[in-house]
N, C-alpha and C positions, 0 to 999 in steps of 0.2 A: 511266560511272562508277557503282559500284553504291553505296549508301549502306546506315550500318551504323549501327542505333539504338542507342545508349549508354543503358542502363538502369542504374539504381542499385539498388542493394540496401538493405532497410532494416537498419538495427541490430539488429531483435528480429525479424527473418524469422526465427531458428529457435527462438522462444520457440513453447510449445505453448501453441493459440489462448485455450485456455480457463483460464488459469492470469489474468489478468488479473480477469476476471469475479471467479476465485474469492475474490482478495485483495481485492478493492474490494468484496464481499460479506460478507469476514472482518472487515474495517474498520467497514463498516456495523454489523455485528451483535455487535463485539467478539469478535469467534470467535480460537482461538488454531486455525495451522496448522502442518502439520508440512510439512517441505518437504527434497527432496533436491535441494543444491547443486553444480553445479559437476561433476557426475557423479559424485560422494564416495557411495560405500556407504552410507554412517552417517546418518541423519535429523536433522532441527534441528528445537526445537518454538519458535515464533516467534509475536510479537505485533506483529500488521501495523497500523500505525501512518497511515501514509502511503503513496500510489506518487505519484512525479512523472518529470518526463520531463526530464533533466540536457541543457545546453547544447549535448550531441553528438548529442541526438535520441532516446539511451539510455532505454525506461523501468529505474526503480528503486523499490523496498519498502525503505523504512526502518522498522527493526522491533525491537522489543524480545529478542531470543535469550533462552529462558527454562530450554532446556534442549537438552542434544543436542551433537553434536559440532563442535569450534571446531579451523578446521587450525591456528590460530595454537597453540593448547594453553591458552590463556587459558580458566579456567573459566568458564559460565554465570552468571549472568544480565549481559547489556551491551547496549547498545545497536551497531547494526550494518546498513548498506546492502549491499542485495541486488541484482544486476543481475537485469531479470527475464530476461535471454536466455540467464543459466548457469542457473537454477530448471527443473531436470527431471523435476520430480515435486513435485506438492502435494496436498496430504489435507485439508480442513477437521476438525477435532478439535470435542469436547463441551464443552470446559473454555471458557469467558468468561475476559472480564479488565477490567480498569477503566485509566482512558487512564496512563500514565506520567509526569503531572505531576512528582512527587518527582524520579522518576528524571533529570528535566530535558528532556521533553517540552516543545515551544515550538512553537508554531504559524507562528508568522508568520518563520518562516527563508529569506531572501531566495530561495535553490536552491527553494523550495517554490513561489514564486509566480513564477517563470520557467514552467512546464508543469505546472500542478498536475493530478493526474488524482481523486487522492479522499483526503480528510484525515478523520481522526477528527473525531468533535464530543464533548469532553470534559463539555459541558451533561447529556448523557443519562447514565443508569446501563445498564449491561453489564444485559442478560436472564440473571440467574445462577440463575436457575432459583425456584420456589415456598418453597424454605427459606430463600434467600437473600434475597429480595424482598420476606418477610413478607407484609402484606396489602396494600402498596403493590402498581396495578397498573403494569403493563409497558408502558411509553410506545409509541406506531409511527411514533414521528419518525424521522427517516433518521438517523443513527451517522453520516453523513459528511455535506460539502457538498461541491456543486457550486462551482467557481471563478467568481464573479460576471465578467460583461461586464468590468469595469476591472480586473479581475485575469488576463481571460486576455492580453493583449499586443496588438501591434499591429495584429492582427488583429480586435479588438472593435470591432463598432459603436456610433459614437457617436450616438445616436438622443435624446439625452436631449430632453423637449419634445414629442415625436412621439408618438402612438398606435396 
């Protein structure tokens, strides 16, 4: 009887490798990126906020659309989840940003700490460059955090006590 290995495919196998890095980098540094969706000609310029990894294994960029093209036809600026396996193209861009509080930026959204991969940290100020910053200087705390032990899931160890 010959035997036949059942392999699985992941969800983001045809996401290109390095677009991950770039977002969790644009996050970090408040960097705004342009990014072509979905294989759509047209560019979106976006303020990457978040990526987490939704209950089907999916990662996603939740992100502020600040400009660029919307299939819905709804104009710019909204808030908007990006799957990263349609993202076929990303650009990091020059322009900063500061996190989206106003706009209704929440951190602690339950979908977020199911998979979190890299969240803004609203504490720091965006690097907008020497006019913008005045004589304040430019902090090099990290723009994002890591998801602490009790926030990653079932899988964290519980070591509290230990050294």
């Amino acid at each position: 009887m010959m035997r036949t290995r059942k392999t699985t495919r992941s969800r983001d196998e045809g996401m290109i490798p390095n677009i991950l890095q770039i977002l969790t980098a644009a996050i970090r540094d408040k960097q705004c990126v342009a990014i072509r969706y979905h294989d759509q000609r047209d560019l979106r310029v976006i303020e990457p906020h978040v990526v987490y990894t939704k209950e089907n294994g999916e990662l996603v960029v939740e992100a502020y659309q600040v400009r660029g093209y919307s299939s819905s036809g709804r104009p710019p600026p909204f808030w908007r989840p990006f799957r990263l396996r349609k993202v076929s193209a990303v650009s990091p861009l020059k322009e900063h940003f500061q996190t989206r509080l106003k706009e209704g930026f929440v951190h602690d959204k339950e979908k977020y700490r199911r998979g979190l991969v890299a969240i803004i940290d609203d504490r720091r100020q965006a690097n907008l460059g020497p006019s913008a910053a005045g004589a304040q200087s430019v902090s090099t705390k990290q723009d994002y955090s890591y998801p602490q032990p009790r926030e990653i899931g079932p899988y964290a160890r519980n070591d509290s006590g230990r050294r």
